[in-house]
C-alpha positions in Angstrom: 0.0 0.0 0.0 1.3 3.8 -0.7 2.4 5.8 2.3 0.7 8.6 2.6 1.9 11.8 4.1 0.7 15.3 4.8 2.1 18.9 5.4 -0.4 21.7 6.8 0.6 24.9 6.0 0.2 26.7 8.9 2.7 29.7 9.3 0.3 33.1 8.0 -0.3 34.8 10.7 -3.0 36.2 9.2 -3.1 40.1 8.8 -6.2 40.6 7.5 -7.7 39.2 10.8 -6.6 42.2 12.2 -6.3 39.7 15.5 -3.5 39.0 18.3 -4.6 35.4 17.6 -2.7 33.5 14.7 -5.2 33.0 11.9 -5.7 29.1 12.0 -6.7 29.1 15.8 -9.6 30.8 14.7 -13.0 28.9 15.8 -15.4 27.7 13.6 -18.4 25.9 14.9 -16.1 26.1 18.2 -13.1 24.5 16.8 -9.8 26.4 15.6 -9.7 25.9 11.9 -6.7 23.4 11.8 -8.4 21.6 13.7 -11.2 21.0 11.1 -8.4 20.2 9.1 -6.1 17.7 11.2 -9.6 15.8 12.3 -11.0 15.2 8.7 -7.4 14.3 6.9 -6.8 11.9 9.8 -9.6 9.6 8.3 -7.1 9.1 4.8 -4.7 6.9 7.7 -1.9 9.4 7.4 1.9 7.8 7.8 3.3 11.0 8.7 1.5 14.8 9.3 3.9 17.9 9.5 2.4 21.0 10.2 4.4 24.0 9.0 4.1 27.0 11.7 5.3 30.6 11.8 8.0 32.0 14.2 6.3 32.4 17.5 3.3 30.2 17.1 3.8 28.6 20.2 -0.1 28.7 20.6 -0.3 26.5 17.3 1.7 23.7 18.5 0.1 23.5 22.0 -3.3 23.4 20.4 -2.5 20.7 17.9 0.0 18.3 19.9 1.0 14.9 19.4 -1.3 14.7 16.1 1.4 16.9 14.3 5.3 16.7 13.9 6.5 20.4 13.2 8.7 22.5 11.1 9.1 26.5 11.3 9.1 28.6 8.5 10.5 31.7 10.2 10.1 34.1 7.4 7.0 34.0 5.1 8.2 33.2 1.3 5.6 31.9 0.0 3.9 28.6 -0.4 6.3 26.5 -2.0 8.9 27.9 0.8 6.8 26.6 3.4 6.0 23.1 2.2 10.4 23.2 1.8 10.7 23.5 5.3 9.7 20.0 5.6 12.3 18.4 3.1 14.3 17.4 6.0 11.2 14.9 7.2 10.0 13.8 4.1 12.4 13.9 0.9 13.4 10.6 1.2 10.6 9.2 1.4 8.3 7.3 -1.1 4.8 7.7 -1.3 2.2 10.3 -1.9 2.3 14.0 0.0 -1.0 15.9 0.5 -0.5 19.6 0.9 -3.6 21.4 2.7 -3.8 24.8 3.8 -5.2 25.0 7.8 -7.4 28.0 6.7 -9.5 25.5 4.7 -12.3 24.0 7.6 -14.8 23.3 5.4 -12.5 20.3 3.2 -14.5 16.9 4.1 -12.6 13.8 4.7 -14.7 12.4 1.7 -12.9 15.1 -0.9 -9.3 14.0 1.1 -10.4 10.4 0.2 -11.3 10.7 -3.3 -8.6 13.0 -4.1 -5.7 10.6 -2.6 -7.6 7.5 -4.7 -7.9 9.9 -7.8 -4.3 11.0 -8.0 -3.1 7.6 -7.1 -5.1 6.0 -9.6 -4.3 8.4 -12.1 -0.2 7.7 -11.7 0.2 11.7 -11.6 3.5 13.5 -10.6 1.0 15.8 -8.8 -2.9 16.2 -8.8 -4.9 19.7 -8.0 -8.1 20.1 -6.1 -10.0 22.7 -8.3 -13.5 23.9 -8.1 -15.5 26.3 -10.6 -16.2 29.5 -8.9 -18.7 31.7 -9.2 -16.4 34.6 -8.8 -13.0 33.9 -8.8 -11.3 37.0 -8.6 -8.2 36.7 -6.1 -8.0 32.5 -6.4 -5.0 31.4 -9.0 -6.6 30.2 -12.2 -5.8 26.5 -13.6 -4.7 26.7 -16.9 -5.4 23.6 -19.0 -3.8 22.7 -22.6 -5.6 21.1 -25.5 -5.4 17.7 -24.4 -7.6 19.4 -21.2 -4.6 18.4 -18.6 -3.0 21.2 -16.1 -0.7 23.0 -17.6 0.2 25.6 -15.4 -1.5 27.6 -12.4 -1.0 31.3 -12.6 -2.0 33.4 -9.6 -4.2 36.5 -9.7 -1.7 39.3 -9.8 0.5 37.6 -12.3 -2.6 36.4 -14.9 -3.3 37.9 -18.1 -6.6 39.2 -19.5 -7.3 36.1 -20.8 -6.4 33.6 -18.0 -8.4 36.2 -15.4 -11.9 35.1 -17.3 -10.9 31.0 -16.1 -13.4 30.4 -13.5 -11.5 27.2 -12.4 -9.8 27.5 -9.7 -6.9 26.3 -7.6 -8.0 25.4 -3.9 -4.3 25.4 -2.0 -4.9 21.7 -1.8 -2.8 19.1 -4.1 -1.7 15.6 -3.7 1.9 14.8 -4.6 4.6 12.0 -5.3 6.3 12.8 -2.5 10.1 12.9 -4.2 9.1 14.5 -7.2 7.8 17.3 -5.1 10.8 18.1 -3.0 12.8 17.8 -6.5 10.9 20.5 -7.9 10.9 22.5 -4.9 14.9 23.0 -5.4 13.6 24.9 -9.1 11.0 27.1 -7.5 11.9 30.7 -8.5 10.7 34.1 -6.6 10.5 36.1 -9.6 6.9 37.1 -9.8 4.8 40.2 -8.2 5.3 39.2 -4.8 8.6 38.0 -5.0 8.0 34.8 -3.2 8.4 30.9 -4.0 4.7 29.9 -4.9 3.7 25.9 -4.4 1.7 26.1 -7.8 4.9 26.9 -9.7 5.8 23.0 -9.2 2.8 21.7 -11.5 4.4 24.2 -14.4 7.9 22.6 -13.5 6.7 18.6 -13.5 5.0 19.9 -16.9 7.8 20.9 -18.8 9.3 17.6 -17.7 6.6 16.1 -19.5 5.5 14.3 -16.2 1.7 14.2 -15.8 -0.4 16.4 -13.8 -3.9 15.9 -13.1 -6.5 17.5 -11.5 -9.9 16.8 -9.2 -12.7 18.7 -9.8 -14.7 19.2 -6.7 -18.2 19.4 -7.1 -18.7 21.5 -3.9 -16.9 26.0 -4.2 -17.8 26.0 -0.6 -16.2 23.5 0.8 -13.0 24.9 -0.8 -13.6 28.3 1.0 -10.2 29.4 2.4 -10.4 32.3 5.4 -8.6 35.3 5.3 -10.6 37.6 7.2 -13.5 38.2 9.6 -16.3 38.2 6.6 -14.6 34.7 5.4 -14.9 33.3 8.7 -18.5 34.2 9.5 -19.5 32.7 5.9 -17.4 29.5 7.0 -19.1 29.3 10.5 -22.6 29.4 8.3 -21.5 27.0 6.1 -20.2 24.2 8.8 -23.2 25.3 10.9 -25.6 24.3 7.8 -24.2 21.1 7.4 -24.0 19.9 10.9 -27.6 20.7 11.3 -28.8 19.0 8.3 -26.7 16.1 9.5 -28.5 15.8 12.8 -31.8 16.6 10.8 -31.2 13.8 8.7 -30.6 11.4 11.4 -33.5 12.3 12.9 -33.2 15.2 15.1 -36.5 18.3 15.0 -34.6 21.1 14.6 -37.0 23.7 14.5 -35.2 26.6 13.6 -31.8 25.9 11.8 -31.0 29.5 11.0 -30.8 30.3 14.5 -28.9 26.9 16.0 -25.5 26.6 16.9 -24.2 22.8 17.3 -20.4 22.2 17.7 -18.9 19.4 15.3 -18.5 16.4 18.4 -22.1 16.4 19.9 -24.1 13.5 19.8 -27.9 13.8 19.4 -30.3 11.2 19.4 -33.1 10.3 17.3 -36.7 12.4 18.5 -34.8 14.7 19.9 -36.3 18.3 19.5 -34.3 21.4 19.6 -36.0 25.0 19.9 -34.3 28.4 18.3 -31.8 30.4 19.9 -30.1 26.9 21.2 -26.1 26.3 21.5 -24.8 23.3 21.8 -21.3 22.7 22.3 -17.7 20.4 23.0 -18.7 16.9 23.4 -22.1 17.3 24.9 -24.6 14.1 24.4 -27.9 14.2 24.5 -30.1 10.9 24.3 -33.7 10.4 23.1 -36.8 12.4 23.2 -35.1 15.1 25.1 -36.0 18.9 24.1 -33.7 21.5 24.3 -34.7 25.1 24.3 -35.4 28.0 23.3 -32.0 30.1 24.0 -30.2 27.2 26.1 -26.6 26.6 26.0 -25.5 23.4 27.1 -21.6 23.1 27.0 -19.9 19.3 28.0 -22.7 17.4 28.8 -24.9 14.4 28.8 -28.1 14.6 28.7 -30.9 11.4 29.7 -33.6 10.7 27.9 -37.0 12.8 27.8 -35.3 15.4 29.8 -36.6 18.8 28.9 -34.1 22.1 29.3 -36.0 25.6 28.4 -34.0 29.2 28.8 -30.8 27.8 30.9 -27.2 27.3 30.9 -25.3 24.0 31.7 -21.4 23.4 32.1 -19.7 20.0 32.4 -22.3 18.3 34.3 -24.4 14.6 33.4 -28.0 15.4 33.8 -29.8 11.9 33.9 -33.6 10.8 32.6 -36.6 12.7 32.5 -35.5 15.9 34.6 -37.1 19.2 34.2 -34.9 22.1 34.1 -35.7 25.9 33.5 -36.1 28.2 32.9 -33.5 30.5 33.7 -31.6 28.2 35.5 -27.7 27.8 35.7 -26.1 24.1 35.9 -22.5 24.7 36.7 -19.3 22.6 35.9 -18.8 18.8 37.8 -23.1 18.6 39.0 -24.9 15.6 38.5 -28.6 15.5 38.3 -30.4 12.1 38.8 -33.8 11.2 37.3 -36.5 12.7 37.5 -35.2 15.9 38.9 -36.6 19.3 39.0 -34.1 22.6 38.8 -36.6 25.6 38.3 -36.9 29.0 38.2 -33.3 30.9 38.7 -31.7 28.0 40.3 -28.0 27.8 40.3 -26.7 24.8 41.4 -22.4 24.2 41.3 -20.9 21.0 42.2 -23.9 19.3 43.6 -25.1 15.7 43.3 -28.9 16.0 43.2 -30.2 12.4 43.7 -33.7 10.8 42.0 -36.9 13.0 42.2 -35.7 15.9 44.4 -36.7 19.5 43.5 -35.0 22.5 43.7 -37.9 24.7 42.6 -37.3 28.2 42.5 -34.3 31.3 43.1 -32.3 28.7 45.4 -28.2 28.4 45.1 -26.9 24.9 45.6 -22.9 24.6 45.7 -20.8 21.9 46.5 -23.9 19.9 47.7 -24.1 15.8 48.2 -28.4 15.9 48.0 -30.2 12.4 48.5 -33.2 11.3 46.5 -36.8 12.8 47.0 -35.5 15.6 48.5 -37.4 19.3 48.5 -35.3 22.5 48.4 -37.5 25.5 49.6 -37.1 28.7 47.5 -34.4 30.8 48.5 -32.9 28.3 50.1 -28.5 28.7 50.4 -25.5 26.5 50.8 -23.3 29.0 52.4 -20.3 26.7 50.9 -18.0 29.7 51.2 -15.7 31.7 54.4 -13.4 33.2 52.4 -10.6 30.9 51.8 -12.0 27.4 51.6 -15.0 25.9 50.3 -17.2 23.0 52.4 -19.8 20.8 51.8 -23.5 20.7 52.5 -24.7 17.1 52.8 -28.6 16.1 52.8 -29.7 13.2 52.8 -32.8 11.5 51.5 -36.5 12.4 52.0 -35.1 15.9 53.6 -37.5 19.1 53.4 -35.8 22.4 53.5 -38.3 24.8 54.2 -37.5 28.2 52.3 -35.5 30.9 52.9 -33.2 28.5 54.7 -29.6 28.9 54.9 -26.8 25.9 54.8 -24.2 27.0 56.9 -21.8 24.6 55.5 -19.9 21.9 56.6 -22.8 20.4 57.9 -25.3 17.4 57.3 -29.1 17.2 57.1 -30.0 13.9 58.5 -32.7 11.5 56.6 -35.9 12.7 56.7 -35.9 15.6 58.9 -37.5 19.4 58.3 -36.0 22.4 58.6 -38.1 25.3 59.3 -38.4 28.1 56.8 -36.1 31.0 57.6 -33.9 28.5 59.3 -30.0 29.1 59.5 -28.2 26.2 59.9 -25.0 25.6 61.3 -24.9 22.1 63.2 -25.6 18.6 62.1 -29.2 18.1 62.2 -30.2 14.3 63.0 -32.7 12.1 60.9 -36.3 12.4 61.3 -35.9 15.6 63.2 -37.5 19.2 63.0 -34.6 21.9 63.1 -35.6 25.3 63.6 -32.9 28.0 63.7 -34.4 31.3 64.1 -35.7 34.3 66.6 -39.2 33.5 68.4 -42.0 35.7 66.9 -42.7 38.5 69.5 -46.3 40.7 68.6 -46.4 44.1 70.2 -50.2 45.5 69.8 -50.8 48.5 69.0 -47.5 49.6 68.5 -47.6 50.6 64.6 -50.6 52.9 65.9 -47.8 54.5 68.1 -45.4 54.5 65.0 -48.0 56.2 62.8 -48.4 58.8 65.5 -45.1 59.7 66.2 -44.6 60.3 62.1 -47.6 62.9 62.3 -46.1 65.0 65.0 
């Protein structure tokens, strides 16, 4: 079988951005754009992937990690410079080199398949991933000859009248034999407009040594989009959006307002699932069947039971089981878990917290570093006082508990099985199962006296 081998160009840092952040670590659909990139080329079962990075993109390799070897190209000389930098790793090698630029997100690993089998097939020196586009003003233009094979590629400020009106276009992507390209590389000149080495000047090179170059016509202009700017990136964000919606559509999903839903590239989503407008979804959130999502909830790192229904709230990092009711406006904060058939209601935050089976925290309650038992009522405006300062403790209550409201958890302390705690209660020592704990001032009624009160405001 033919190794296969891949350099990511990687090193702009993106001026046009007009950013602090290097280009390619720009999000779309919440994931940096080489990311997009590494995660769908990976499927081709890469021998090798060198990512080529700018001086000072320390951020780049972090991000990226073991899933790249890396090269630095510390001045930026163009395309076919770049892809040099990684002669040292690859020249003597046999097999076929991919070249892919990490602005690209939108490539699917199905064009990366057929575009390895087609120039493989084919027994090319090289093979270019064009597209027609609609308007192709800025792309380089392929230049065919009268037997319809690449000739050349000829960028926009060095094309002629002619070769400006070719609406085929290179996409910055091209499959290789891997010695062959590093040969050519050593011919690569820098006299052109921009005085740098362009990568497309190799196809002109393998031509006049009569080798073959092909070329792979993708169906798809928008999947080729490369991102240069803030305007590209928003159309690139609309486009992956699009079709990760219609994916989860297809499968099955309700999606009721597509235009106005926002799901990240690793959730999971169930068949019957229905998600309302204004929804984000994001990281590697899971949410199982017949559960209903929304309107305007964002649920970050989670999983989700079945027939759970979240309306108008936030969740972070958390497992929320079966058949729960949360919402709206409430606030699930990172490491909670919710059993089944919990309630979280109205402006409830809770951080931390195990809430077992069937207990309710109803209404404008906050529930922090919390170990809460099954069938367990939290009064409104009830408070885990989990804070002095310096160190956080934890409230324990145990099952079948009934915190009246207004009640305050003076953590550490335990409510024992069972018991009731008065409304307006504050709390600061173990209460025992099956007990009544009432932590507050006796009434004391004084009649008349707001006659007296009135009186003394007349005067």
């Amino acid at each position: 079988m033919t190794k296969r081998y891949a350099v990511i160009l990687a090193a702009g840092q993106g001026t046009r951005m007009k950013s602090k952040l290097y280009k390619v670590l720009h999000p779309v659909a919440g994931q940096p754009m080489v990311q997009h990139v590494i995660d769908q080329i990976n499927t081709v079962q890469l021998d090798k992937v060198v990512t080529v990075v700018g001086f000072g993109a320390d951020k780049v390799i972090e991000h990226i990690g073991d899933a790249s070897e890396f090269v630095t190209q510390e001045e930026q000389l163009g395309t076919g410079h770049a892809v040099l930098q990684a002669e040292d790793l690859l020249k003597d090698k046999d097999g076929t080199t991919i070249v892919v630029c990490g602005d690209t997100p939108l490539i699917t690993s199905d064009t990366y398949k057929a575009l390895f089998d087609h120039h493989e097939k084919s027994g090319a020196k090289a093979t270019v991933l064009t597209a027609k586009a609609p308007n192709p003003s800025g792309y380089g233009r392929v230049i065919r000859n009268e037997s319809n094979e690449v000739e050349r590629i000829v960028e926009q400020k060095d094309a002629g009248d002619e070769e400006l009106l070719v609406d085929e276009i290179n996409t910055g992507t091209y499959c290789f034999d891997n010695q062959a390209l590093f040969t050519a590389l050593q011919n690569v000149s820098n006299d052109n407009a921009q005085g740098e080495y362009y990568l497309p000047d190799v196809i002109e090179i393998l031509r006049k040594r009569s080798k073959k170059v092909g070329a792979f016509l993708t169906p798809e202009f928008e999947e080729t989009l490369g991102v240069n700017d803030r305007v590209a990136l928003a159309q690139a964000e609309k486009i992956m959006k699009n079709r990760i919606n219609e994916k989860h559509m297809r499968n099955g999903v309700a999606i009721i307002d597509p235009d106005n839903t926002y799901i990240h590239p690793d959730v999971i989503i169930e068949q019957d699932v229905v998600i309302h407008p204004g929804t984000i979804i994001k990281g590697s959130t899971t949410i199982k069947t017949n559960s209903e999502i929304g309107p305007h909830s964002e649920i970050s790192n989670c999983y989700i039971g079945e027939e759970t229904v979240i309306k108008q709230s936030v969740a972070n990092d958390s497992k929320i089981g079966d058949r729960v009711k949360i919402g709206p406006f409430a606030h699930v904060r990172p490491e909670s878990h919710v059993g089944n058939e919990a309630k979280i209601g109205n402006f409830v935050e809770i951080k931390k917290t195990v809430l077992g089976d069937k207990s309710k925290i109803s209404h404008l309650s906050y529930i922090g570093d919390a170990q809460v038992g099954s069938n367990v009522n939290v009064g409104c405006g009830t408070i885990t006082v989990n804070y002095d300062g310096k160190n956080k403790y934890l409230t324990t209550i145990e099952d079948d508990a009934f915190i009246g409201c207004n009640s305050n958890l003076i953590a550490p302390v335990t409510v024992g099985k069972g018991s009731y705690i008065a409304a307006g209660s504050t709390i600061t020592k173990d209460v025992p199962e099956d007990s009544l704990s009432i932590a507050r001032a006796r009434q004391t009624n004084k009649e008349g006296y707001a006659t007296k009160l009135k009186n003394k405001q007349k005067d």
